[in-house]
C-alpha positions as CSV (number, residue, x, y, z in Angstrom):
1,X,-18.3,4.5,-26.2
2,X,-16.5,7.3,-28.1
3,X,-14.9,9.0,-25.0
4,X,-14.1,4.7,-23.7
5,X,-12.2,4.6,-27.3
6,X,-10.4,7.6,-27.2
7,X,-8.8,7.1,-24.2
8,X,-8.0,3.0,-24.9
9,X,-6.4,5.1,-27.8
10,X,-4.6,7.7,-26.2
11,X,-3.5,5.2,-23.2
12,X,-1.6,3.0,-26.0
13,X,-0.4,5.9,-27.4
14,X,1.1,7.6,-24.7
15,X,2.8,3.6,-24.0
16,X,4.2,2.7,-27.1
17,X,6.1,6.6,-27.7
18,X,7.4,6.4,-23.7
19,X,5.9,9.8,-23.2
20,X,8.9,10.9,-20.8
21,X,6.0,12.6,-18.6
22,X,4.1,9.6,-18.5
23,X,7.1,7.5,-18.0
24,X,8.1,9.9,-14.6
25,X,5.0,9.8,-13.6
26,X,4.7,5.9,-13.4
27,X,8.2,5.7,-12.0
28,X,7.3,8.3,-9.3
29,X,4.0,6.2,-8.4
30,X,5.7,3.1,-8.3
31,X,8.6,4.5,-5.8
32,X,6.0,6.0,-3.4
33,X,3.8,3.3,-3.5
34,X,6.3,-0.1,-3.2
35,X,8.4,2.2,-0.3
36,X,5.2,2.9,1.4
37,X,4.4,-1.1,1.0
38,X,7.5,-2.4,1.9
39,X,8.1,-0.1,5.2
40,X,4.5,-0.5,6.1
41,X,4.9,-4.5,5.9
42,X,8.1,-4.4,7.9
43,X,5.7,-2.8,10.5
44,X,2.7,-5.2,9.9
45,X,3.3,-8.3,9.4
46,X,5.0,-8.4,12.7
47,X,2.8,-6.9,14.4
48,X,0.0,-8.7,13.5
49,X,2.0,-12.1,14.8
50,X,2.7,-10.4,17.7
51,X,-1.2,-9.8,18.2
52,X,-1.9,-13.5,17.8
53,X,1.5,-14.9,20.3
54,X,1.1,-12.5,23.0
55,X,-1.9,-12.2,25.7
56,X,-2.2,-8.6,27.8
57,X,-5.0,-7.3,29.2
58,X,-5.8,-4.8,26.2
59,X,-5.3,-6.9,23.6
60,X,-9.4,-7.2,21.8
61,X,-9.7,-3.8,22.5
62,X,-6.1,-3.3,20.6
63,X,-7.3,-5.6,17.9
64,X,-10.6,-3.8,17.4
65,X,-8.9,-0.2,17.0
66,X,-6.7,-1.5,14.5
67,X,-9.3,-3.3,12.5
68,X,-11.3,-0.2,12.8
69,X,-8.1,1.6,11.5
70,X,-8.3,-0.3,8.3
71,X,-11.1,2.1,6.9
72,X,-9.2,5.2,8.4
73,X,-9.9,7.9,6.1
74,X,-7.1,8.8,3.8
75,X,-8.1,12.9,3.9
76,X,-7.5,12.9,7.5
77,X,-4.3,11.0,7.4
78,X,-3.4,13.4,4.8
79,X,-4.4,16.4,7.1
80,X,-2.6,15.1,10.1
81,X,0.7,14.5,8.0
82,X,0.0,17.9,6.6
83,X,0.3,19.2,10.2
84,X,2.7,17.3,11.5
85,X,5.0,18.5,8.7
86,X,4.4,22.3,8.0
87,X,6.1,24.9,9.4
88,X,4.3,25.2,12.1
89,X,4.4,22.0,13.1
90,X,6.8,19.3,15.5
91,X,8.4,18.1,12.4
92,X,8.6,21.5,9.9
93,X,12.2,22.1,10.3
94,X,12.7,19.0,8.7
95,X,11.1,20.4,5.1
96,X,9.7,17.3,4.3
97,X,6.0,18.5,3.3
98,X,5.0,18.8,-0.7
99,X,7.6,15.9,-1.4
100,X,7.8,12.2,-2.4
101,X,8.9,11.3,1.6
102,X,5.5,13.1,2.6
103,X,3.6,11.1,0.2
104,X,5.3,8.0,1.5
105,X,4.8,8.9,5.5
106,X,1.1,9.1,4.8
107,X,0.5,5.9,2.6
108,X,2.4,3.8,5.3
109,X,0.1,5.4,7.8
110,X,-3.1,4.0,5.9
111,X,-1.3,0.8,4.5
112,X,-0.1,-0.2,7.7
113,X,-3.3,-0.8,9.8
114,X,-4.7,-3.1,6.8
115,X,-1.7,-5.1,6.3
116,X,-1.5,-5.5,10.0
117,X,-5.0,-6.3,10.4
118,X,-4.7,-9.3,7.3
119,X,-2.2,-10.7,8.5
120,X,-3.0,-11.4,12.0
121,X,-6.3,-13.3,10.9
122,X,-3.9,-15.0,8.4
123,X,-1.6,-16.2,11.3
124,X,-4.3,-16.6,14.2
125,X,-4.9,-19.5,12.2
126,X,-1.5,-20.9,11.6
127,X,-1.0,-20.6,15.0
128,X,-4.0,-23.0,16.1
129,X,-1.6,-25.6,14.3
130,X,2.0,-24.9,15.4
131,X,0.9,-23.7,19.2
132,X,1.2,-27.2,20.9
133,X,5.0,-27.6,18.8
134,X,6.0,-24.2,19.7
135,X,5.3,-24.1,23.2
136,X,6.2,-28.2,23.7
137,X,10.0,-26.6,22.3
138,X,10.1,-23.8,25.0
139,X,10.1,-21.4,21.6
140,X,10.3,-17.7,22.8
141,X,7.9,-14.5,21.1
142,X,10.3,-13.7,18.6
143,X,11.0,-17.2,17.7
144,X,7.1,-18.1,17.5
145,X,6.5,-14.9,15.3
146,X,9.8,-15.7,12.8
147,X,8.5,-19.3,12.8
148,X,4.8,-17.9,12.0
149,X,5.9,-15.0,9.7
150,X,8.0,-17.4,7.6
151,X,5.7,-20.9,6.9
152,X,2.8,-18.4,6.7
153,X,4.3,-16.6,4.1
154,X,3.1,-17.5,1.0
155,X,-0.7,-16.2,2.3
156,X,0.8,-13.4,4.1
157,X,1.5,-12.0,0.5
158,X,-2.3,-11.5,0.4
159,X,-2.2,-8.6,2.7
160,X,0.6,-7.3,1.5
161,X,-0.6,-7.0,-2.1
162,X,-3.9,-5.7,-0.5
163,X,-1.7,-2.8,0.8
164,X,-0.6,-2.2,-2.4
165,X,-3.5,-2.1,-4.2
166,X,-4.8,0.6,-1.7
167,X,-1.9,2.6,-1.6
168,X,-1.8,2.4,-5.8
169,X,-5.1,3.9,-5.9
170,X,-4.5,6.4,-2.9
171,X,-5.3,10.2,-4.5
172,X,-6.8,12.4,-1.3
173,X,-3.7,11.9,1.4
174,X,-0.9,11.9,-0.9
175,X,-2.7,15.3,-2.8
176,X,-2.9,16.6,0.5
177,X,0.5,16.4,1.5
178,X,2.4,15.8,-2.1
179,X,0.6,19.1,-3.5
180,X,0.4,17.4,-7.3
181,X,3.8,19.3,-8.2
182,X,4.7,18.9,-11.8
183,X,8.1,17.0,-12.0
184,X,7.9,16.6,-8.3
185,X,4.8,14.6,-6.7
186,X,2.7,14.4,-9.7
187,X,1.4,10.8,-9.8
188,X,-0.9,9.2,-11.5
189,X,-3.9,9.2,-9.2
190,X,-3.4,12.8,-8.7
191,X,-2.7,13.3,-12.6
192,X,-6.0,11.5,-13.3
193,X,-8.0,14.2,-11.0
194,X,-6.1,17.0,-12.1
195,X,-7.0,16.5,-16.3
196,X,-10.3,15.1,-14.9
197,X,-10.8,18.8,-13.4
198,X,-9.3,20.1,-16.8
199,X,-11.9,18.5,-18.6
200,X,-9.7,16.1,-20.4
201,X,-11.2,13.0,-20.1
202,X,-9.7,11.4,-22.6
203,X,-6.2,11.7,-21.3
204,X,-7.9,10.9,-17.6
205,X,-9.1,7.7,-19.2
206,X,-5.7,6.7,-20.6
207,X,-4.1,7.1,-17.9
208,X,-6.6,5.5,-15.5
209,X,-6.2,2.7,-17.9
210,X,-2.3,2.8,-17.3
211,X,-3.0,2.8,-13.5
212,X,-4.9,-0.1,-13.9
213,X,-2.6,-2.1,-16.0
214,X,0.5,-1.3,-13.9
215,X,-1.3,-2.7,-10.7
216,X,-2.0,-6.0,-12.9
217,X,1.0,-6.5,-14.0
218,X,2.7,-5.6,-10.2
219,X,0.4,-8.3,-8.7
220,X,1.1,-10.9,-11.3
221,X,4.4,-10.2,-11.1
222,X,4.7,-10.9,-6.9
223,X,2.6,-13.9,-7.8
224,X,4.5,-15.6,-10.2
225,X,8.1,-14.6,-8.7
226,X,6.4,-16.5,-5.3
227,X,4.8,-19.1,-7.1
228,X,1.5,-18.4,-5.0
229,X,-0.5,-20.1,-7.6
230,X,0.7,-23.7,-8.1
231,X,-0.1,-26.2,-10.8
232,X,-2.8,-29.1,-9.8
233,X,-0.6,-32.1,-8.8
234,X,-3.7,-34.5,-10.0
């Protein structure tokens, strides 16, 4: 209970003086993590409507591999972006590795399979109600999947704040690949393992705390601004 208290007490002390550390930290986390969101839902969501309004001859086996991807294991996606990026790899001139872009390439690479996956169950069934319209108004693909993507997407918002929540809490990739550089790819799931390692649980505590609060608040936030939650009309 003593080690629970100090860090409740530490976490609202390092909030109410804007530690700048803790303050760059957050903004760093927040960057990485809504990018990583927002490019792996522009990936995604289509995707996943595409999955549901097309028929080709792979397309269980497609759907399996990619809800199989959804538990891909963020230490290997951090290892092949590791590769990919250092020197000696196909994409080492471009000096990306041990930066906020390399932490960014790997989260979408984990993010995108589940938002993908979630939203393609969300719009299977959406589609079981507009396929007679759709196909009764000659609609093409990309009309069906905009028509789909659009009334479906107050529950699509589900998947994409399950992507966040995963990529919020991501620490073995983006450590991997972001190297935990002080003032440069310190965030703070990697800031929570490294005082953690220190021994300084109290400070791992507050700031686990922090974590936690800012992924409340980020979800309440979508949810109210989309008005997900409705009043009763009864």
């Amino acid at each position: 209970m003593d080690s629970i208290s100090t860090g409740l007490m530490e976490a609202f002390r390092l909030i109410l003086t804007l530690d700048s550390d803790l303050v760059e930290i957050v903004l760093l986390s927040l960057q990485v993590t809504v990018t990583a969101v927002a490019i792996a839902s522009l990936i995604g969501l289509p995707l996943g409507a595409w999955l549901v309004v097309n028929r080709f001859r792979f397309r269980r086996l497609t759907i399996s591999v990619l809800n199989a991807l959804m538990g891909l294991p963020p230490v290997v996606v951090g290892l092949f972006v590791y590769l990919m990026l250092s020197r000696s790899g196909p994409f080492g001139v471009l000096g990306l590795l041990f930066t906020p872009t390399a932490m960014i390439i790997a989260q979408v690479i984990i993010v995108m399979p589940l938002i993908a996956s979630i939203s393609h169950q969300t719009i299977r069934d959406l589609w079981a109600e507009y396929h007679d319209l759709l196909i009764s108004l000659n609609a093409s693909h990309a009309q069906r999947i905009k028509v789909l993507l659009w009334d479906g997407r107050r529950a699509l918002i589900t998947a994409v704040l399950a992507g966040f929540g995963r990529a919020i809490g991501e620490v073995g990739a983006i450590m991997i690949v972001g190297g935990n550089i002080d003032h440069a790819t310190r965030v703070l799931t990697t800031s929570i393992a490294l005082e953690t390692s220190k021994g300084n649980f109290a400070f791992a505590m507050g700031l686990g705390i922090i974590l936690i609060t800012v992924a409340i608040a980020v979800n309440l936030a979508i949810h109210t601004i989309s008005k997900t939650e409705r009043a009763s009309t009864w």
